[in-house]
C-alpha positions in Angstrom: 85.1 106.4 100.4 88.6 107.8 99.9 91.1 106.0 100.4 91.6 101.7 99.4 93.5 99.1 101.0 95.3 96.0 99.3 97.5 93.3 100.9 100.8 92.4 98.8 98.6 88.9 98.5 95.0 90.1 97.1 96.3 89.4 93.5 98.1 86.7 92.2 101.8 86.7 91.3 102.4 87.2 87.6 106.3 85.1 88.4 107.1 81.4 89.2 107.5 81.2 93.0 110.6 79.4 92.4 112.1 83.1 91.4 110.0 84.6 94.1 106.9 86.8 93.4 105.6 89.9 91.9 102.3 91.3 92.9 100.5 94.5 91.1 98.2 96.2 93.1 96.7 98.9 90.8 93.5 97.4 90.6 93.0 96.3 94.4 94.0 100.0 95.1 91.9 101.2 91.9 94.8 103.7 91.4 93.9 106.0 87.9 97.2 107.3 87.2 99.6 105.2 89.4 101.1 102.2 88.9 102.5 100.3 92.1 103.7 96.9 92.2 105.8 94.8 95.0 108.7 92.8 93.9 110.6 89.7 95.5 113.5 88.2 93.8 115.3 84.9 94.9 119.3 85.0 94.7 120.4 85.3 90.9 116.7 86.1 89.9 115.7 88.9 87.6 113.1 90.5 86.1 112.4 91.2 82.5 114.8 94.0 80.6 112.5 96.8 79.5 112.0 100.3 79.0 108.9 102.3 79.1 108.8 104.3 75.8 105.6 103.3 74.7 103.6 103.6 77.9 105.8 107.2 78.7 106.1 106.1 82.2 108.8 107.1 84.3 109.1 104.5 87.5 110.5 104.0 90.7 112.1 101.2 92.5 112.6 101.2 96.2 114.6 98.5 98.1 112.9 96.9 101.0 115.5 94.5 101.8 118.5 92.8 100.2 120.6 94.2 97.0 120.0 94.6 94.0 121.6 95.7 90.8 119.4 97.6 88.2 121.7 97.0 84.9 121.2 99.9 82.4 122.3 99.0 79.1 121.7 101.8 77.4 124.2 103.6 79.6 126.3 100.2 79.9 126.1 101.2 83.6 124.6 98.8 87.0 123.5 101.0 89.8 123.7 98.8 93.3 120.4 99.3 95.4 120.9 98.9 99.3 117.8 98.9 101.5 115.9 102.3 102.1 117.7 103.7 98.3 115.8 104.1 95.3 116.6 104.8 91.8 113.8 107.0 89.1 114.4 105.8 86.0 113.1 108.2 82.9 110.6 106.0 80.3 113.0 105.4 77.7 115.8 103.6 79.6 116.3 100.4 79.3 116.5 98.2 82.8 116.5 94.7 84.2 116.3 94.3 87.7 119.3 91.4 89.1 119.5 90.0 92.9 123.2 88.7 92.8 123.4 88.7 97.0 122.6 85.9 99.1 119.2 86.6 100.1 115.8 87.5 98.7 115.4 91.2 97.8 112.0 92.7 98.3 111.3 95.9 96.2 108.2 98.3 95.8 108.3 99.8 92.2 106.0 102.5 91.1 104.9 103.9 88.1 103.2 106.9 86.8 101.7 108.1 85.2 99.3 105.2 83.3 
């Protein structure tokens, strides 16, 4: 066959609900060199500051809905995500991820390659 499908729901979430939910779906898609993953963050949640020097892999995050600010450290910069923007973000720079609006913010972040 050629193609997989995966619902946001056939893993687990690797967060607490209470921050809202994170879901990888590399292995229900049995993607090789792609790493996608869907994001939901409750008001004034975050995810984890990183960067991706050891892995080499550059990512993606897309806003679904809600806004987001993607603080960059390294730069001592925030970039403000809006639905239907996204930001690529090169291996080595450091991010976190930070809902500070009123609602939950759902994001779909990809990452290659793996």
């Amino acid at each position: 066959m050629g193609y997989d499908i995966a619902a946001k729901t056939d893993p687990e979430s690797v967060i607490d609900d209470e921050w809202g939910g994170m879901w990888f779906l590399k292995a229900p898609l049995e993607t090789d060199e792609l790493g996608i993953s869907v994001l939901e963050l409750e008001p004034d949640g975050k995810g984890m500051e990183h960067d991706e020097t050891e892995s080499g892999q550059e990512e993606v995050y897309y806003v679904i809905t809600g806004t987001v600010d993607i603080e960059l450290p390294d730069a001592d910069e925030t970039v403000t995500l809006e639905p239907d923007e996204a930001i690529r973000l090169d291996p080595g720079e450091t991010r976190q991820i930070h809902n500070r609006g009123d609602e939950r913010a759902k994001l779909v972040l990809v990452g290659a390659p793996l």
